[in-house]
N, C-alpha and C positions, 0 to 999 in steps of 0.2 A: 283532746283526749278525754273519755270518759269511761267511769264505770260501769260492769256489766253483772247484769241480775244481782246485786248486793242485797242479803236481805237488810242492814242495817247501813246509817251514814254518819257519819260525825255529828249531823243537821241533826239528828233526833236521839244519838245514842246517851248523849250526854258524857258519855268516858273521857275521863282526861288525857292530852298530847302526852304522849312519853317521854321521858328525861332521861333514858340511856339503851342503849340496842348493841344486842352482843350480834355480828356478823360470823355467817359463816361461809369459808370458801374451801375449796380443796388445796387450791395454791394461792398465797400472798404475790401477787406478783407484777410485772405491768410490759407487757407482751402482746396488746391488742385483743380487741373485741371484749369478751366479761371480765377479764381481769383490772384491763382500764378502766370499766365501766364502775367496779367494785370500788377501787379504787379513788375513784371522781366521786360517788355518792358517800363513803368513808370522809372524804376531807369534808364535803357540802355540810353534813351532820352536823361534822364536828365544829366547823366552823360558827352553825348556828347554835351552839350551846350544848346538843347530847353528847351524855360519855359515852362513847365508841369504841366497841371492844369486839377484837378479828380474834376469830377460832382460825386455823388453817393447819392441815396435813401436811403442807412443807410453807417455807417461806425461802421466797426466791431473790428477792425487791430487799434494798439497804434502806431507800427511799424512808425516811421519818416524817410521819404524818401529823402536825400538832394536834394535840387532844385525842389521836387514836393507838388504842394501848391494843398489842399482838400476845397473841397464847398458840405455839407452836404445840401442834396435836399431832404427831408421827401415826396415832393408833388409829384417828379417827374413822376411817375406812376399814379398819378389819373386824370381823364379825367373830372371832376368836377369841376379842380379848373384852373383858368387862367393861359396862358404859362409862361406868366410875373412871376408870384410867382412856379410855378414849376421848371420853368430854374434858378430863381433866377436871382444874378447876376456874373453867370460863367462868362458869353460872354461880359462881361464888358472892360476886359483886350486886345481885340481882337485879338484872335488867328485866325492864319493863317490857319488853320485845325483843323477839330472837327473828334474823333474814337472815335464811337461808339461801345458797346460789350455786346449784352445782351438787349440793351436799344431798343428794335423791333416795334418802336409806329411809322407808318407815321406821324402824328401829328406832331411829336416832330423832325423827320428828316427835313421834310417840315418846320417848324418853326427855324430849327436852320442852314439852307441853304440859308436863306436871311444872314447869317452875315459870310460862311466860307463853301468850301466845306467840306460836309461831307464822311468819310469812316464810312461802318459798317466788322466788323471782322462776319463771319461766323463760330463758333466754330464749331459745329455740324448739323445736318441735318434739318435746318429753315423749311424749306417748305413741311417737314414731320408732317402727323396729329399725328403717332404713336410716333415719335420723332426715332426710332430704325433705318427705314428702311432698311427692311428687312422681306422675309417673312417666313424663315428657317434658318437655319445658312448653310453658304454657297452659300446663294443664296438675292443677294442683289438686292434691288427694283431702277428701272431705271428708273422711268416714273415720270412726271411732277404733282405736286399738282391740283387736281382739282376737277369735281364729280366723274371722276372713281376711286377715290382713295374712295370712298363712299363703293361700292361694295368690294374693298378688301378689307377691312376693314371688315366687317361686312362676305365675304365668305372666304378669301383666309385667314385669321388668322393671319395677320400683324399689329393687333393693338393688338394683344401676353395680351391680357385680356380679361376676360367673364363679364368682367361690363361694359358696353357700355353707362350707361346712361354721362360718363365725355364726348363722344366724339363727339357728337355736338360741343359743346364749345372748344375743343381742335382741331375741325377742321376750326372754326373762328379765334383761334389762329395763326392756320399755314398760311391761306388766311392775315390776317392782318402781318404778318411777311414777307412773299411774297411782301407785298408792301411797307413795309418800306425798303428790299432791292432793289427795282424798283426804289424809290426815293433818293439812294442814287447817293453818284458821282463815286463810286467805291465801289468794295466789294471783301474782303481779306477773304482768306481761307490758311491753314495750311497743307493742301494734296490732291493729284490728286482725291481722294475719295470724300472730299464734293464737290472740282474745280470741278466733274461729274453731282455731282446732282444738283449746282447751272445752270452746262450749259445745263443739263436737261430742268429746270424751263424758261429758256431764259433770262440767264444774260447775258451779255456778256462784260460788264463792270466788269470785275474780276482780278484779280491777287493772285499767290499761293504765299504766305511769310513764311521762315525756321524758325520753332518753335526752339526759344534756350532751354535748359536745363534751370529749375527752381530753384533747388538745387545745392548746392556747393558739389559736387563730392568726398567721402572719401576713403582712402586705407584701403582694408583689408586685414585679414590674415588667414592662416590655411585652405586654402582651397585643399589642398593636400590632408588633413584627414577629411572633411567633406561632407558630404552629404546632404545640405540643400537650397529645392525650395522655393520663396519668391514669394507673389504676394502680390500684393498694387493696390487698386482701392475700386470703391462701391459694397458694397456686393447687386446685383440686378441679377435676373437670365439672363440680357443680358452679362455681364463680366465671364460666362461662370464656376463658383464657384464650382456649381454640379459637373460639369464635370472632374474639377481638386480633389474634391473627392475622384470621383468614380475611375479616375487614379491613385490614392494614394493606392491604394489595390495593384497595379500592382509594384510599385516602394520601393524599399528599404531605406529610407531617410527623413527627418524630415519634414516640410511644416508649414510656416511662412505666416500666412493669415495677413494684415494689411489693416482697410478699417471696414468702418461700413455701414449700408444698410439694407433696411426694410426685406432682407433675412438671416440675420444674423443669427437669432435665429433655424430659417428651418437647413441653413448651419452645425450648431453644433450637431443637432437631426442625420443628415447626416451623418455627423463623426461617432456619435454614434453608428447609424447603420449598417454602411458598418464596423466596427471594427477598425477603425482606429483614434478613437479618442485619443491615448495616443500619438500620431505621431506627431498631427494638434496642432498649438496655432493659436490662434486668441488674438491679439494684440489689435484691435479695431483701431481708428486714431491716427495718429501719428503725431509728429510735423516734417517739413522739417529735422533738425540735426536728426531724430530720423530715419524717412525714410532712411536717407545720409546714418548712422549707417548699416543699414537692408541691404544697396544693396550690401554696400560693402562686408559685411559677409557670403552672401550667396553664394551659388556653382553656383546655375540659377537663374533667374528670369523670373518667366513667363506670359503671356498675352493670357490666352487659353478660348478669347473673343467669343461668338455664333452672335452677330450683327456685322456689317463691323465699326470697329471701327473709327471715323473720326479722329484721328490721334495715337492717343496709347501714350502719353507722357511721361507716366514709361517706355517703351522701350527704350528712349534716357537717362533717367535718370539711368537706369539700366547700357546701352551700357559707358556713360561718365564714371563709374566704375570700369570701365574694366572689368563686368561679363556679360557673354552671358547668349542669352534669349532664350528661346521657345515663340512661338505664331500662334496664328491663320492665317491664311493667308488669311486675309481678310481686307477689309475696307484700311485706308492708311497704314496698317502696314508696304507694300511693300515698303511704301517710305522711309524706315530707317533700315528695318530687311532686309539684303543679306545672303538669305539662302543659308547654307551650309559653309558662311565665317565669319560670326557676332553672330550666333546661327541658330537657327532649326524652318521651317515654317512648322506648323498641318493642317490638318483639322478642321473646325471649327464643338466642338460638337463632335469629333473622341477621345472617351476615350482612344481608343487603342494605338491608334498613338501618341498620348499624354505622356502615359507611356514609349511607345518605344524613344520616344526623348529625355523624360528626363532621362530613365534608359543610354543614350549612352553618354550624358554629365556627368550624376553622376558619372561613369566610369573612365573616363578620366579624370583627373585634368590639361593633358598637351593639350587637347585638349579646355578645358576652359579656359585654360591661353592664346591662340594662338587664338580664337575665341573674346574672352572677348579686346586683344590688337587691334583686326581689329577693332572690332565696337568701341572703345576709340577713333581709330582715323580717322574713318567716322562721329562720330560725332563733333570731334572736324574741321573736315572740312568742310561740310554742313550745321551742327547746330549751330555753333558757337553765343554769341555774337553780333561779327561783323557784320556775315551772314547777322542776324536777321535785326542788326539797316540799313544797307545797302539799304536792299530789304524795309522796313518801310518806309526809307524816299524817294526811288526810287517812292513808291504807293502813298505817299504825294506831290510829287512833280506832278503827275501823275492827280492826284485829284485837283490839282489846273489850271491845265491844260485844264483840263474837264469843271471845273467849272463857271458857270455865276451866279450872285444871281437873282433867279427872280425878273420878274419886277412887277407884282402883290403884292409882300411881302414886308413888310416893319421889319427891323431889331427887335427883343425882344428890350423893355424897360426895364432896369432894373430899 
């Protein structure tokens, strides 16, 4: 992982590491994808010494994090009500730096950049109205948020819906996210795949940071005698569900869906119809031990995603495992799947080839054992931990560097 266009680096700014960072999320909570992600880099901090302080708009999660102190912000999202009782009094403690994740309001950037500079994380595609970007599988949208994104939308079929009345408002959304990333002092991304769309947009104040593993990694067994694909994510027709299906007709071996999602129900009807519903379980959500469970058991695990996934996080959590994946070759998957050594990159949306991949691992048990140890220990050296807190406070330190508090703004009162 590396930095992109930065004008300043720790190597020359001289500014010192930070000793406490106020997080903010919309929900406290641990539910898969950014909230684990928050979560996982929350304890890493705190672990390594910063005091660690979560804003959030609700909190979902009992979970006690040591060294991280919670400030429940019911307001923080409403534009009705004064900054002072929305921010509360997070910013009391004065942290050194404020990440932000989720929390997309210039308002509240601007507002909380008189007292620290701000990082915001880019999990996914910000500056997207569809959120997918993409206008086929396989074919991922380059271009910068703006009116012409009007007309694709509306001809080229990359808002992948026939109800149009949400996307007025969902393309006010993506203009006002745009500019809470323009106000920040730096903006973190997790793969070369949103690091494109953000330098798309014209950030240039970015840096890419290595997503650790969320889950604690289990051993499994009997994989000599099994023949069993596992996917884990939200059941939506971008995560590519159909697809792995209709490839189940081609494949001799059980299929472990895990993940709920407004396509769930379609998904099972699918089973039904293509014949192979006695093959498929669908699990529904699971809790982290239970995922851990799932990866380690199965023969694959696959990611046979139609949008360009903005980083693919069951793929590491699969690879820490020690079991190879299948996947789409698309979106950041490149940055963690090494085709041909870790497991096997698709077409995205190719049933066929889909089939053909996982029928050559289901095959091989010593091929899944030799595949499944390489990606154990590329992710133990890229993904790590370490990695993560390294490159975090490298972009904090970065961010402080950058940072001057305006002079027009005067600090929140708490």
């Amino acid at each position: 992982m590396a930095t992109s266009d930065l004008p300043l680096s720790t190597a020359t700014s001289g500014s010192p590491p930070p000793r406490s960072v106020l997080l903010g999320v919309p929900r406290w909570t641990r539910d898969g994808g950014v909230s684990a992600h928050v979560q996982t880099s929350a304890a890493t901090l705190a672990r390594h010494g910063l005091d660690v302080r979560v804003i959030a708009a609700r909190v979902e999660s009992t979970e006690e994090i040591p060294g991280v102190t919670l400030y429940r912000c019911p307001d923080l999202f409403k534009d009705d009500v004064p900054m002072s009782t929305r921010i509360g009094e997070a910013l009391a403690f004065g942290p050194d730096v404020i990440h932000l994740h989720q929390v997309d309001r210039p308002d509240v950037v601007q507002a909380m950049r008189a007292s620290a500079p701000v990082v915001i994380s880019a999990h996914v595609y910000s500056a997207c109205t569809s959120g997918v970007y993409y206008f086929k599988p396989g074919h991922e949208c380059t271009r910068a948020h703006g009116p012409g994104c009007v007309f694709n939308l509306l001809a080229r079929g990359c808002a992948h819906t026939r109800n149009i009345k949400p996307l007025p408002a969902r393309y006010r959304n993506a203009s006002r996210r745009v500019d809470a990333l323009r106000h920040a002092d730096l903006v973190l991304s997790y793969s070369t795949a949103v690091d494109r769309h953000l330098a798309a947009n014209g950030l240039t104040r970015r840096q890419i940071v290595p997503f650790p593993a969320t889950i604690a990694p289990r051993q499994g067994s009997g994989h000599a005698t099994r023949r069993r694909v596992v996917f884990a994510g939200r059941i939506v027709r971008q995560k590519g569900v159909a697809v792995l299906i209709r490839a189940a007709r081609q494949v001799d071996g059980e299929f472990v869906i895990c993940g709920d999602g407004r396509q769930l129900e379609e998904m099972r009807k699918l089973a039904r119809e293509t014949g192979v519903e006695d093959r498929v379980t669908f699990r529904g959500w699971l809790s982290s031990e239970q995922l851990a469970e799932e990866f380690a058991n199965a023969s694959v695990v696959v990611v046979p995603s139609l949008w360009p996934e903005p980083f693919g996080l069951v793929g590491i959590e699969a690879l820490a495992a020690g079991r190879p994946v299948v996947a789409s070759a698309t979106g950041g998957v490149r940055d963690w799947l090494d085709d041909g050594v870790s497991g096997l990159c698709v077409e995205p949306g190719d049933v066929n080839a889909l089939a053909g991949a996982l029928n050559r691992l289901l095959a091989d048990p010593e091929l899944q054992q030799s595949m499944g140890a390489a990606g154990r220990e590329a992710v133990n050296a890229r993904f790590s931990p370490q990695r993560h807190f390294a490159a975090i406070l490298d972009a904090y330190t970065t961010a402080r560097a950058i940072w001057s508090a305006p002079a027009n703004t005067q600090p929140i009162e708490s």
